[in-house]
C-alpha positions in Angstrom: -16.0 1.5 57.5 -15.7 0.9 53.7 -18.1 2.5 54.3 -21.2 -0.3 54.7 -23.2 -2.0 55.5 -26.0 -6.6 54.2 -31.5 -14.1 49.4 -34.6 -13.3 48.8 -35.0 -12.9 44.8 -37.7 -12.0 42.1 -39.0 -14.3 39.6 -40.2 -13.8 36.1 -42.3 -16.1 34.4 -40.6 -17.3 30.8 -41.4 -20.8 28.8 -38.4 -22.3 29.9 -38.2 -24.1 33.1 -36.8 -22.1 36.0 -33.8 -23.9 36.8 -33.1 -24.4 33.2 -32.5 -20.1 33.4 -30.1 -20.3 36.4 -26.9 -19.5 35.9 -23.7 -21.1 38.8 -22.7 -18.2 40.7 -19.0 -17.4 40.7 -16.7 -16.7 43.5 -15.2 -13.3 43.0 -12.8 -11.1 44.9 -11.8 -8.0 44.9 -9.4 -5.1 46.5 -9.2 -1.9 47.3 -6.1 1.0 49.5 -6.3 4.0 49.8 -4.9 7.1 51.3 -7.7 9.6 52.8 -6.4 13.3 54.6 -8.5 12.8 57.3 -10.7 9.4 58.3 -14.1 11.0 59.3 -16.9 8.2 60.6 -20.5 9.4 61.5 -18.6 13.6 61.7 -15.9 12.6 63.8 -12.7 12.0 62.9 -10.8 9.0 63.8 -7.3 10.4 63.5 -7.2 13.2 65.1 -7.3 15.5 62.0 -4.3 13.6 60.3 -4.3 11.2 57.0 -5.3 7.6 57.3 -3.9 4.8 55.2 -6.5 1.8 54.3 -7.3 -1.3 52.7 -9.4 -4.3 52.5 -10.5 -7.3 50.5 -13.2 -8.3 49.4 -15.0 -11.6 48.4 -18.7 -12.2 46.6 -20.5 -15.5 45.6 -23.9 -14.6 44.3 -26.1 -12.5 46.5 -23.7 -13.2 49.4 -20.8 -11.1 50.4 -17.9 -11.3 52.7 -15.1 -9.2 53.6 -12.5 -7.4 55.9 -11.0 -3.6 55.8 -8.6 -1.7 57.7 -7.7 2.1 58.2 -5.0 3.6 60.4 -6.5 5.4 63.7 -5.4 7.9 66.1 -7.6 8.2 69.3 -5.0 9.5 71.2 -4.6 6.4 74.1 -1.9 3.9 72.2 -5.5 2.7 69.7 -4.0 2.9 66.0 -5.7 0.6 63.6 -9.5 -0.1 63.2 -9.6 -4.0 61.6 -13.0 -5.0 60.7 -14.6 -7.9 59.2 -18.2 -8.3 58.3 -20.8 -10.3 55.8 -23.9 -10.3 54.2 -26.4 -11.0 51.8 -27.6 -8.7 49.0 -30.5 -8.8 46.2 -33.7 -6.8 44.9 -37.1 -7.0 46.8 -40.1 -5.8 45.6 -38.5 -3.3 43.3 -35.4 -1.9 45.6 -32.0 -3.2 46.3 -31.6 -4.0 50.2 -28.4 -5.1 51.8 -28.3 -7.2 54.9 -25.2 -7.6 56.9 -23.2 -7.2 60.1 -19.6 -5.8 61.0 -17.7 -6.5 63.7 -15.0 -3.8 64.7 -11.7 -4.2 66.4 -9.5 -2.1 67.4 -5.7 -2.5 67.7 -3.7 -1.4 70.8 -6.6 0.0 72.5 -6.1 -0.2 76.4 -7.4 -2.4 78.7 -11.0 -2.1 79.3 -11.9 0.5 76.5 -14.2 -1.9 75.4 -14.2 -0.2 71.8 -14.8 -3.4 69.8 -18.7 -4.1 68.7 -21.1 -5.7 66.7 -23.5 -4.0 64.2 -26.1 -5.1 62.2 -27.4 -3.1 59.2 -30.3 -3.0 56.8 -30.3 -1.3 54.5 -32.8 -0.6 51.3 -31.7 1.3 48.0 -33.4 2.4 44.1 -31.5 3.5 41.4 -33.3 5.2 38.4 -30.8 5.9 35.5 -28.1 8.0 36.6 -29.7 8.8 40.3 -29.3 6.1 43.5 -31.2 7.0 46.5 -30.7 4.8 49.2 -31.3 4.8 53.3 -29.7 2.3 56.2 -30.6 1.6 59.6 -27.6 0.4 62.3 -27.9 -1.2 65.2 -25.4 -2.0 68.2 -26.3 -3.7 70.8 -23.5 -3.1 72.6 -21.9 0.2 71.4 -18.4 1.6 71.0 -17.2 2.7 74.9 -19.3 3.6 77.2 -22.7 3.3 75.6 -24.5 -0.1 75.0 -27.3 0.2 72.3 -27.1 2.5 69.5 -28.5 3.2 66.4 -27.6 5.0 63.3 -30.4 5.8 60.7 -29.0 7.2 57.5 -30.1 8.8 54.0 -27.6 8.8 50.9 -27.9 10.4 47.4 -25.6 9.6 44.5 -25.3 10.7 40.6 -23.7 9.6 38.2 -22.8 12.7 35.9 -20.7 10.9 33.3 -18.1 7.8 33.2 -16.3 10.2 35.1 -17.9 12.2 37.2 -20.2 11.3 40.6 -22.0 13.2 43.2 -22.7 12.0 46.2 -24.0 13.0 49.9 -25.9 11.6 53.0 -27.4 13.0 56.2 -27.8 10.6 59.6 -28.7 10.6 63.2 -26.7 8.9 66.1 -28.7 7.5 68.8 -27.0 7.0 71.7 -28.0 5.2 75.2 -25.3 7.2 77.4 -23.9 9.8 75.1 -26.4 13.1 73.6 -27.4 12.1 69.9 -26.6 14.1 66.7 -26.5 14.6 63.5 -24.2 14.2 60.9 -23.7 15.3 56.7 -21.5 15.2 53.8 -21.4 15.9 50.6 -18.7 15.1 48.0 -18.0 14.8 44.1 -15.9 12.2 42.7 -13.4 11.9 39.9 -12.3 8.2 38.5 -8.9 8.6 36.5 -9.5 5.2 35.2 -11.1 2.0 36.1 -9.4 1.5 39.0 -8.3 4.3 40.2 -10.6 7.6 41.5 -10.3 10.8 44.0 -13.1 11.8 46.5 -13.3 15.3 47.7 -15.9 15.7 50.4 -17.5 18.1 52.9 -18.2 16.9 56.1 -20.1 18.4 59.5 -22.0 17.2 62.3 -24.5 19.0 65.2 -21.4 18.6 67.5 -19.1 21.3 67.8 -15.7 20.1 69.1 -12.1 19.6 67.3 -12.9 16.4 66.3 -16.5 17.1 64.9 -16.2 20.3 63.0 -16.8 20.9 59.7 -14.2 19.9 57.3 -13.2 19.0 53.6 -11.3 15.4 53.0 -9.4 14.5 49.8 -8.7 10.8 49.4 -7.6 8.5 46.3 -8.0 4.8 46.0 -7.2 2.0 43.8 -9.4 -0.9 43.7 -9.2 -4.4 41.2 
């Protein structure tokens, strides 16, 4: 999911009156496609090896946020679009930027009784210093994708900023699964923004599971957003 996944706020003391500071928010939106070599979610790939086409839109209105994104699938039973909406509520706590929010997955032309559609939850809690973002999630399912019910995803993500250009970036998590064996998953990546609007991502990407779907690969995608 593009990727992820979202009021409290802090307040300063000043001589004018509180509300006197607060400023209307403003509904914004926003939207982003993009063409990836190879959707990978959590060290699997979702297509089978193959390129993905995606896109969503996006819409903000002070700390709360609200949205919906697609990407092409391949899971090889007729399933060949993930559509998912989701919403949330973001701000800074205490110091760190957390981001609370849900997503609801669907999948197009899956077969009957697949039961890949779910719910998940996520909380997540992030601090930026300069040029350097360090950040961590936790997700939770109750009712996972297929066969397994609750799950949870705990994840750790770096990023750097090198220049206007430039970006690092990387995250490690663990699966846990109710039916299936958990794992691991990594990736690491540098970015490149031609402009604005538009920017490549070149990314490693590996997991503790060794299959076709799960082994370690590199994905190139490029994206417009405005």
């Amino acid at each position: 999911m593009k990727n992820a996944i979202l009021g409290l706020a802090v307040l300063g003391l000043t001589t004018f009156p509180a509300i006197a500071m607060a400023e209307e928010p403003v509904p914004e939106w926003s939207f982003n496609a993009g063409v990836i070599s190879d959707y990978v979610y959590r060290g699997f790939s979702q297509t089978d090896g193959d390129a993905a086409v995606q896109g969503g839109i996006d819409f903000n209105y002070g700390p709360f946020y609200a949205g919906t994104w697609a990407s092409t699938v391949d899971f090889g039973d007729g399933t060949d679009l993930e559509w998912d909406f989701y919403a949330g509520v973001t701000g800074t706590a205490g110091g760190l930027d957390y981001d609370v929010g849900l997503t609801y997955f669907t999948y197009v032309g899956a077969p009957d009784g697949s039961d890949y559609n779910l719910v998940e939850f996520k909380l997540g809690l992030s601090k930026t210093i300069d040029a350097l973002t360090i950040g961590g999630a936790v997700y939770y399912s109750p009712d996972f994708f297929g066969i397994d019910e609750q799950a949870t995803y705990v994840e750790a993500t770096i990023g750097y900023a090198i220049d206007d250009k430039w970006s690092l970036s990387g995250g490690v998590g663990r699966q846990y699964l109710d039916v299936g064996t958990d794992y691991n998953s990594w990736n690491a990546g540098v970015g490149y923004a031609f402009t604005e609007n538009l920017a490549l991502d070149l990314r490693y990407w590996d997991s503790g599971v060794r299959s076709s779907l799960s082994d370690a690969r590199v994905t190139v995608g490029i994206g417009v957003s405005f």
